[in-house]
N, C-alpha and C positions, 0 to 999 in steps of 0.2 A: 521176606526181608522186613526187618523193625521199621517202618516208620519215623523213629526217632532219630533214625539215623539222616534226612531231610530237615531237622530244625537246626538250624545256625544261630542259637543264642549272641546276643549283644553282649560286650565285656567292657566295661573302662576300667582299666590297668592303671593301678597306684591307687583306685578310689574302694572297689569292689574288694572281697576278700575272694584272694584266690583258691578258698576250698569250697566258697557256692561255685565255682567252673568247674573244680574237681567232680562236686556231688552229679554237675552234670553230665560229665563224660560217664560215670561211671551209670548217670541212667541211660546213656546209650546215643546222645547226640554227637550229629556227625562232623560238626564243628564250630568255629567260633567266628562272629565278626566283632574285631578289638578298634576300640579308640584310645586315645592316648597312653601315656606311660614314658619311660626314658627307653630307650636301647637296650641297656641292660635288661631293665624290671619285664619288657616284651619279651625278650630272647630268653628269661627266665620263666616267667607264663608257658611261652609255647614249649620249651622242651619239657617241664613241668606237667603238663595236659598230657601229653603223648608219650611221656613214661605210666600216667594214671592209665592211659586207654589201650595201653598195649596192642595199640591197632590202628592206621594209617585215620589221619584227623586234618580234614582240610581246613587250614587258617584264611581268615580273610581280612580286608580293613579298607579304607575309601581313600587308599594312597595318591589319589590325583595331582598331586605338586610335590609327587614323591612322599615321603613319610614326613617331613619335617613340620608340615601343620597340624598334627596329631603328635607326632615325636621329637621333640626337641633335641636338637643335638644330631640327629642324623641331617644329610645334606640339603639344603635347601634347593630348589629346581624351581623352574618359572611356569606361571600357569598357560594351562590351554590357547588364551587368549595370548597370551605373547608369544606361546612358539606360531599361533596364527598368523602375529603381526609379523614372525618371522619370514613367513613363507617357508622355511626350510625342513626336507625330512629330514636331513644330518642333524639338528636341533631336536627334531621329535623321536627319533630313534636314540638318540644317545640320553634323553631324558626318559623313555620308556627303558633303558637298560641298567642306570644310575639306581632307577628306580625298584627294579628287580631285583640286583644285587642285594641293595639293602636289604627290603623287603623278606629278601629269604633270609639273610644271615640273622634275622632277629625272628626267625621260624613262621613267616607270612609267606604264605605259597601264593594268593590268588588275591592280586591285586584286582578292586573293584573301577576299575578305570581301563576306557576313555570313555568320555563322557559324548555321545554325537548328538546331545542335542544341539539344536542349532539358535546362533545369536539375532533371536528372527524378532524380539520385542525388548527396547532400552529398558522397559519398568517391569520384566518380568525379575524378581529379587530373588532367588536359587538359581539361576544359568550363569550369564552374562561372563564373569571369567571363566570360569569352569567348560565355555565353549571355545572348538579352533576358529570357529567363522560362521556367519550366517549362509555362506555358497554348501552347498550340498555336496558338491564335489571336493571342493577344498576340505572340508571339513574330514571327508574319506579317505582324502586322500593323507594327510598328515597323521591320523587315527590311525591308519594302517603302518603307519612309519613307527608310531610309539607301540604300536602293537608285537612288532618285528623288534624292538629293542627291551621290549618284557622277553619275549622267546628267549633273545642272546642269552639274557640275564636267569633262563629258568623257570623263571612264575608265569602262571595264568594269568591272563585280561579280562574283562570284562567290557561290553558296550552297555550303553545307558543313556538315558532311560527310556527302551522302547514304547511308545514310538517316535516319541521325542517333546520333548518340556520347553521347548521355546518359545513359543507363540502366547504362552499361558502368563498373567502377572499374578497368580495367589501362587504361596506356598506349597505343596503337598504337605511339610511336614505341619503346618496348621490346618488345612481344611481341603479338599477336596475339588483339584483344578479340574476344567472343561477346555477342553481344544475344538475350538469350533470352527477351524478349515475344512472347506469340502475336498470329499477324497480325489478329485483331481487335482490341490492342490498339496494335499498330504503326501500322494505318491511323487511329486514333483520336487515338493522339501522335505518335509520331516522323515518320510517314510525311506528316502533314497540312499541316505548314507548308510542307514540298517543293510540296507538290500544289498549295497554293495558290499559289506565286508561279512556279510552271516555264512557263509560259506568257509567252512576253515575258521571261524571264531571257537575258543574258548569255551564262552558264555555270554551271557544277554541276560542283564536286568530288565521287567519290567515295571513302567512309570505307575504310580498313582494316580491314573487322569483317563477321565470318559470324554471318549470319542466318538460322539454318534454318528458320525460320518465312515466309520469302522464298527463298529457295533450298536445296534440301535437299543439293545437291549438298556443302556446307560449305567453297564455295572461300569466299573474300574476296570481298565484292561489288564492289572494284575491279579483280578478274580474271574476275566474271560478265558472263552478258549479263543477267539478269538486271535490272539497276540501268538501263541504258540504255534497254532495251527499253518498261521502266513509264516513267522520263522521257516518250520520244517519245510514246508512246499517251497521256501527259497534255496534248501537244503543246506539249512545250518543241523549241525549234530551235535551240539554240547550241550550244555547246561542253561537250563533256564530258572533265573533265581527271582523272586520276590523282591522289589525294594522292602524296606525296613517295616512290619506289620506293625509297630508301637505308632507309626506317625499318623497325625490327626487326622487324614486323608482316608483311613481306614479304620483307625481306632473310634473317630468319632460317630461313626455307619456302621460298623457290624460288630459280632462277637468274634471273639477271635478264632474260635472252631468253627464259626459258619466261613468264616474268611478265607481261612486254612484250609475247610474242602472244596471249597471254591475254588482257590487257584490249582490244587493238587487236582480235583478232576479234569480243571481245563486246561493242563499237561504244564501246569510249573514246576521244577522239580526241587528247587531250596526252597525253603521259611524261612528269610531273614529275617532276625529280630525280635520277636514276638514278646511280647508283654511281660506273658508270664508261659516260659517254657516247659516248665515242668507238668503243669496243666494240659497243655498241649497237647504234650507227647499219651499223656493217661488219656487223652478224645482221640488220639489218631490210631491209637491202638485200639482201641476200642471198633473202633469203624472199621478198620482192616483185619479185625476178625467176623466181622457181622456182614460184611461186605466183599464179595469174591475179587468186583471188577475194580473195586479201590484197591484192594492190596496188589491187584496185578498192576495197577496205575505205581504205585508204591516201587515193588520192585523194577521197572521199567526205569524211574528217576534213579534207583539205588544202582542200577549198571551205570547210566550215565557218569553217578557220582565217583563208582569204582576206574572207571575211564580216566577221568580227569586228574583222580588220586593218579594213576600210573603215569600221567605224563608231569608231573614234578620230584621226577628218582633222582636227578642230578645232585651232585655234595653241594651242602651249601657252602658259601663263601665265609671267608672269618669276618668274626665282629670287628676287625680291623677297617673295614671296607665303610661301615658305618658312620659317616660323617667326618672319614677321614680326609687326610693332603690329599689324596690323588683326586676323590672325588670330587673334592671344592675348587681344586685347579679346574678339572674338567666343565666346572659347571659354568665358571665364572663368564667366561666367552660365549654362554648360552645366553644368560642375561643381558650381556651387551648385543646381543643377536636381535634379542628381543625388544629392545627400544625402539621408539618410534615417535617422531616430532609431528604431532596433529599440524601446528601451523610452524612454521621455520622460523628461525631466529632473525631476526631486524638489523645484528648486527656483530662485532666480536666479542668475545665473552668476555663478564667483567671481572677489575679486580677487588672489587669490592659489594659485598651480597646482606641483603636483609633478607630473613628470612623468617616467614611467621607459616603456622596452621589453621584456619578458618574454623577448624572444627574444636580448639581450643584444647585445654583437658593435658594430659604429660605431652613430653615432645615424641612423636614417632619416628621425627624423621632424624634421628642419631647418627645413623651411618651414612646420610646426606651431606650434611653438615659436615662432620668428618673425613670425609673423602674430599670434598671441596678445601677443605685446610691442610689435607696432605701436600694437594696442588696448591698451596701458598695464597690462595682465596681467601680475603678475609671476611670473614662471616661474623655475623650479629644475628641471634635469635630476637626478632621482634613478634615481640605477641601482641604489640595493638596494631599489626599490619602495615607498620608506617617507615617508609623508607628515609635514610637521610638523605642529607646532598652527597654526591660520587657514587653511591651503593644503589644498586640493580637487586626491585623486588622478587623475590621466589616463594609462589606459595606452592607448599606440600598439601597434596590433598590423598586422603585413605577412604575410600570406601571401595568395599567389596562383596560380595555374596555371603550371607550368613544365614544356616539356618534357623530358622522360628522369629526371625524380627520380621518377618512377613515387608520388608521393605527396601529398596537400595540407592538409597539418594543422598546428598549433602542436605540438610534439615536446611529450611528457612532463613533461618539467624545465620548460620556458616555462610549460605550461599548469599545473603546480604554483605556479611564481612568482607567475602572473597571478591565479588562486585568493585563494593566499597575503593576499597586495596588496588585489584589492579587499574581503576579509574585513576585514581590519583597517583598511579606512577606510570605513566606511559612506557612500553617496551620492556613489563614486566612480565614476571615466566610464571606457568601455572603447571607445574610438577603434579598430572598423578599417577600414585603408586598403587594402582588399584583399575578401576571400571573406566574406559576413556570415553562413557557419556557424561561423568561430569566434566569434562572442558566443553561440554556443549553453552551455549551463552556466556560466551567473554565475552569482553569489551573489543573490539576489531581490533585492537594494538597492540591485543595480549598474546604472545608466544604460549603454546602449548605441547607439552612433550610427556608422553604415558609409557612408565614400564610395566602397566599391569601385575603389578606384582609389590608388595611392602618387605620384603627379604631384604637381608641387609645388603647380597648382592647387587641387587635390583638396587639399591639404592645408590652403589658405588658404580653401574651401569647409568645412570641417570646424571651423576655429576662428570663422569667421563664425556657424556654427552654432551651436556650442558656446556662444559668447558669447550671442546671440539677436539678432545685428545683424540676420539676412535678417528677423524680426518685426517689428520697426520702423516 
């Protein structure tokens, strides 16, 4: 079995020329993980790749809030944390099927999502929406619900990131996190929701993060055997993939061939991402001729991979499906599912709204705004925070997880504004659309209501709210 056929090159779609993909199909990689691009230009990529390879090419991509945060234009879906705050599986299955559909019609077989880690640390800055809940239970239990609504829909899932990124406040894609629970407390949280759903899973990403309380050795456990090892004895059978080999958490510690035998011996079976692929693929061949028990390691991952190819034969769905009426009907009612009022309202909604952003810079909150004036609200954009007489302040607040800013806060200056603001208008509302630790430290008088989510739906689930249409 090639080898090469284990490296899952990185693609961004509209930026990269799509004949360095071609050149790699054709040296023998077994498929691609894409970021952005439109609908179309993806669906053109993937069939594109797969007429060059004349041979079954697993796609992948980090659809977690469905495609729309990498693909514009396809439907927008609520994150992890708000189908949390839903409680509901009818929300996480019909957002894991939404998400499938798409997903395949634009030629993505194998959605890298759901994510179980857990919402176990406010300042850790890559989790926090991206998670169902800090309960281990809950967390598996809604995961398994969006998991069963990838199936309806066709595509593979993935869980992530074992053994779980919550507890940790650095990055991976900057440097190199440390989970330092002890393993009574690992198997209790982080390690439980893995446990419970590896069984009949897909696939399993794992994390960039040493766990000496799991391996003392203090590699990464995506270059242990460690992390496989527990997998299989829980007896999961699918795929075990590599988080992304370019990010700091491993690029800044090893070379990428030592990286790559590394997890490859200790029974990983993808390479996502890797720096430079093509290099790669000339070390892994290289080793799997010189080397017996690697290439049987090798072939071993390459069934696996042949496995998983055979369970995405279904036709895919038309490009119609793609951020079409039916889907955004369907979604809409998620996002209002998804709302949730941290502290309740004082009183009935008003008819008149000032409305500013703390964090200043263009307006994000558009479709706030908007929906509020459908409902005959009259709103005023105030950007120095200052309400007048009859109008009830709303500050819109955005923050959320991003990769490589290594941080997930309102800055100083915002969180003074925002202070500032609802001090001086008692029974003002603090809107976020985003992380609902920033409504931590209001002022006691201040109303706080989070749809975890900046989508425009989300935003016209927030003013439904606000107003008191969904009570009706």
């Amino acid at each position: 079995m090639d080898p090469a056929r284990l490296v899952f090159p990185g693609f961004t779609v509209g930026k990269q020329d799509p004949r360095e993909a071609e050149d790699l199909v054709r040296l023998g990689v077994g498929g691609f993980c894409l970021y952005r691009g439109t609908p179309r230009t993806v669906a053109a990529l993937t069939a594109r790749l797969r007429r060059a390879a004349k041979r079954p090419l697993l796609i992948c991509a980090d659809y977690e809030e469905g495609a729309w945060v990498h693909v514009p234009g396809s439907t927008p879906l609520p994150t992890s944390l708000g189908v949390g705050a839903s409680g509901s599986e009818a929300v996480a299955r019909e957002k894991g099927r939404i998400t499938a559909r798409e997903a395949r019609a634009m030629g993505v077989d194998w959605v890298l999502a759901p994510v179980l880690d857990l919402l176990s640390e406010p300042k850790n800055p890559i989790v926090n929406l991206r998670a169902f809940s800090d309960d281990p239970k809950e967390a598996a239990r809604l995961a398994k619900a969006f998991l069963s609504g990838l199936r309806d829909g066709g595509a593979l899932g993935c869980l992530k990131h074992f053994p779980g990124h919550g507890s940790t406040t650095e990055d991976s894609h900057l440097d190199l996190p440390t989970v330092r629970a002890p393993l009574a407390l690992l198997k209790k949280r982080e390690l439980a929701p893995f446990k419970a759903l590896a069984r009949g899973a897909d696939a399993v990403m794992l994390g960039h993060l040493v766990v000496p309380a799991l391996d003392r050795s203090r590699l990464p456990i995506t270059l242990s055997a460690f992390g496989p090892k527990l997998l299989r004895r829980w007896g999961f059978r699918g795929l075990i993939a590599s988080d992304a080999l370019d990010m700091g958490a491993i690029a800044k510690h090893w070379g990428e061939r030592d990286a790559a035998l590394l997890a490859l011996r200790g029974g990983t079976d993808i390479l996502l991402v890797p720096q430079d692929a093509r290099s790669l693929v000339a070390e892994l061949r290289v080793e799997a001729s010189r080397d017996a028990a690697f290439a049987k390691r090798c072939a071993e991952a390459g069934r696996r991979l042949d496995a998983a190819l055979a369970r995405v034969q279904s036709p895919r769905p038309p490009m119609s499906v793609v951020g079409g009426a039916a889907h955004r009907l369907r979604a809409a009612p998620l996002f209002r599912a998804c709302a949730a009022w941290m502290r309740p309202p004082f009183g009935p909604a008003p008819e008149r709204v000032a409305y500013f952003e703390p964090q200043g810079g263009p307006l994000q909150g558009a479709a706030f705004v908007a929906a509020m004036r459908r409902s005959r609200v009259v709103v005023r954009v105030a950007r120095d925070g200052k309400s007048r007489k009859g109008e009830a302040l709303v500050a819109g607040i955005f923050v959320g997880p991003r990769a490589y800013s290594g941080r997930i806060r309102l800055d100083e200056k915002a969180r003074a504004r925002l202070s500032a603001a609802l001090r001086a208008a008692p029974g003002a509302c603090a809107v976020s659309f985003g992380s609902p630790f920033v409504l931590s430290r209001l002022p006691p008088k201040a109303e706080a209501l989070c749809v975890y989510s900046r989508a425009d739906a989300a935003q016209a689930a927030a003013a439904a709210h606000f107003l008191g249409e969904l009570d009706e």
